[in-house]
C-alpha positions as CSV (number, residue, x, y, z in Angstrom):
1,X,0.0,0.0,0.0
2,X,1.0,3.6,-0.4
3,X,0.4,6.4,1.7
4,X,0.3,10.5,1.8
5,X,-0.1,12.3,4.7
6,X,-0.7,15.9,5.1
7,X,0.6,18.3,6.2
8,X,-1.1,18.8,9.5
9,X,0.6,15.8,10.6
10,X,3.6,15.0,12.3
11,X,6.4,14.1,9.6
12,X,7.0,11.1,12.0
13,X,3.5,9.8,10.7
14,X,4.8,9.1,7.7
15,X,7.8,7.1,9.2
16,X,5.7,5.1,11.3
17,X,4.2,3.6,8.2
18,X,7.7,3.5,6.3
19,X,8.8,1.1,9.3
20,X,5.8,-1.0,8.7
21,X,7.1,-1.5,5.1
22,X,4.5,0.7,3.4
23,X,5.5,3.3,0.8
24,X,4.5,6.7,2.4
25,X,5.9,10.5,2.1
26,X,4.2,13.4,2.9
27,X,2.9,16.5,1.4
28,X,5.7,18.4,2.7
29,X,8.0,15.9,1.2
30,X,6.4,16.8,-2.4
31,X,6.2,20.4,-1.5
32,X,2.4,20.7,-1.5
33,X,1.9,22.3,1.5
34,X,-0.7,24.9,1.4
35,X,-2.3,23.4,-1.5
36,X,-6.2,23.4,-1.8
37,X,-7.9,20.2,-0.9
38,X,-9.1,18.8,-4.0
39,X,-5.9,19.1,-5.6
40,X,-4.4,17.0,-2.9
41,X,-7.0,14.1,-3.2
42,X,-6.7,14.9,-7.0
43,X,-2.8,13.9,-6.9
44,X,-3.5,11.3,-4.0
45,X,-5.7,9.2,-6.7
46,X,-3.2,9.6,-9.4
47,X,-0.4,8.0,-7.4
48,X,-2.4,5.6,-5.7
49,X,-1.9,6.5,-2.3
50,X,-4.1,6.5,0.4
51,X,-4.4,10.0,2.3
52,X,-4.3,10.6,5.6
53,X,-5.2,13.9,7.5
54,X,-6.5,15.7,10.5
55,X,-8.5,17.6,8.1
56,X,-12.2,16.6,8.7
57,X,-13.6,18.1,4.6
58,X,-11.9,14.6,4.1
59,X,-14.7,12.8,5.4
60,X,-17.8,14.9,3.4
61,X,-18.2,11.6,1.1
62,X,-20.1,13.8,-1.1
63,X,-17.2,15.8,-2.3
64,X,-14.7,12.8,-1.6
65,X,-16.5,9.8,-2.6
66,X,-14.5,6.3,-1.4
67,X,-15.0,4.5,-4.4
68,X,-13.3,7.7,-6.2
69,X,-10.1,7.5,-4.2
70,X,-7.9,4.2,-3.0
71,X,-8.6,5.8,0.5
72,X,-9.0,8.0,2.8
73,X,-8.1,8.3,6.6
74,X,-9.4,10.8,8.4
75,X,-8.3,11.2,12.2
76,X,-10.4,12.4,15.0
77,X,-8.3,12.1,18.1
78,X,-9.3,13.7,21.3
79,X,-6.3,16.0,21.7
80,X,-4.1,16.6,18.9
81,X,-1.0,16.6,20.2
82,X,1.8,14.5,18.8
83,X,1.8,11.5,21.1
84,X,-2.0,11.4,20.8
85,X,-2.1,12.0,17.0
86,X,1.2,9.0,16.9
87,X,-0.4,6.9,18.9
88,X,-3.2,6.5,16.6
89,X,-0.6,6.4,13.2
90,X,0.3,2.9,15.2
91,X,-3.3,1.8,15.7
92,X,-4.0,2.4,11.6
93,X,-0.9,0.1,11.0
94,X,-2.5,-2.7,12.7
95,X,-5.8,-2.3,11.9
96,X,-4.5,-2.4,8.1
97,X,-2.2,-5.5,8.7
98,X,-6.1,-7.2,9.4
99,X,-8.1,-4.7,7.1
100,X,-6.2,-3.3,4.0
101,X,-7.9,0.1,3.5
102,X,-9.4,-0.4,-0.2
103,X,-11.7,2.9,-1.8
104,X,-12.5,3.2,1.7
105,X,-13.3,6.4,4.1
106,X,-11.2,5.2,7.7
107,X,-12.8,7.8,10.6
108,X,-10.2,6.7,12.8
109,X,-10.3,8.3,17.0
110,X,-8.9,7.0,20.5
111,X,-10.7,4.1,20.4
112,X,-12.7,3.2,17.2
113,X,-12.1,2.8,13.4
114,X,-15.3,3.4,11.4
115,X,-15.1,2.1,8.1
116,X,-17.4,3.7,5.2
117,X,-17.2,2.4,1.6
């Protein structure tokens, strides 16, 4: 699987799915930042990577279908610090080691994945 994660995240985010094996670099890395939304899922869908943000317009299925996208994570933690926000980054790599995320919408918070197709 590959992975893009914005740029309101930690760039350890990324890493955390780089140890797990996964291909994943971050907006920063591509020097996106500060570009509008539907670019990013835009680009996100041409390179096949699954996006992952903070950024709740992520989870509006009607302007970011699933089935448009190879997924989308959207995190909801109840603080967003960076241990918080970390913490959950190793949650998603489990969950995906049972689940792979496939044109899928992930709502992902401290204790619960909901999965929307």
């Amino acid at each position: 699987m590959r992975f893009k994660t914005d740029e309101n995240l930690p760039e350890e985010f990324a890493d955390i799915f780089r140890m797990a094996g996964w291909d994943a670099i971050s907006v920063v890395d591509q020097q996106l930042g500060g570009t509008a939304d539907p670019k990013i899922a835009r680009i996100c869908s041409t390179e096949s990577r699954v996006f992952i943000t903070l950024d709740l317009g992520f989870a509006d299925i009607r302007s970011y279908p699933p089935t448009e996208y190879p997924g989308i994570i959207v995190l909801r933690p109840s603080q967003q610090d960076k241990p918080s926000v970390l913490a959950i980054a190793n949650r998603i790599v489990m969950a995906l080691h049972d689940h792979p995320i496939n044109h899928e919408l992930w709502i992902v918070d401290d204790r619960r994945i909901r999965i929307r197709s």
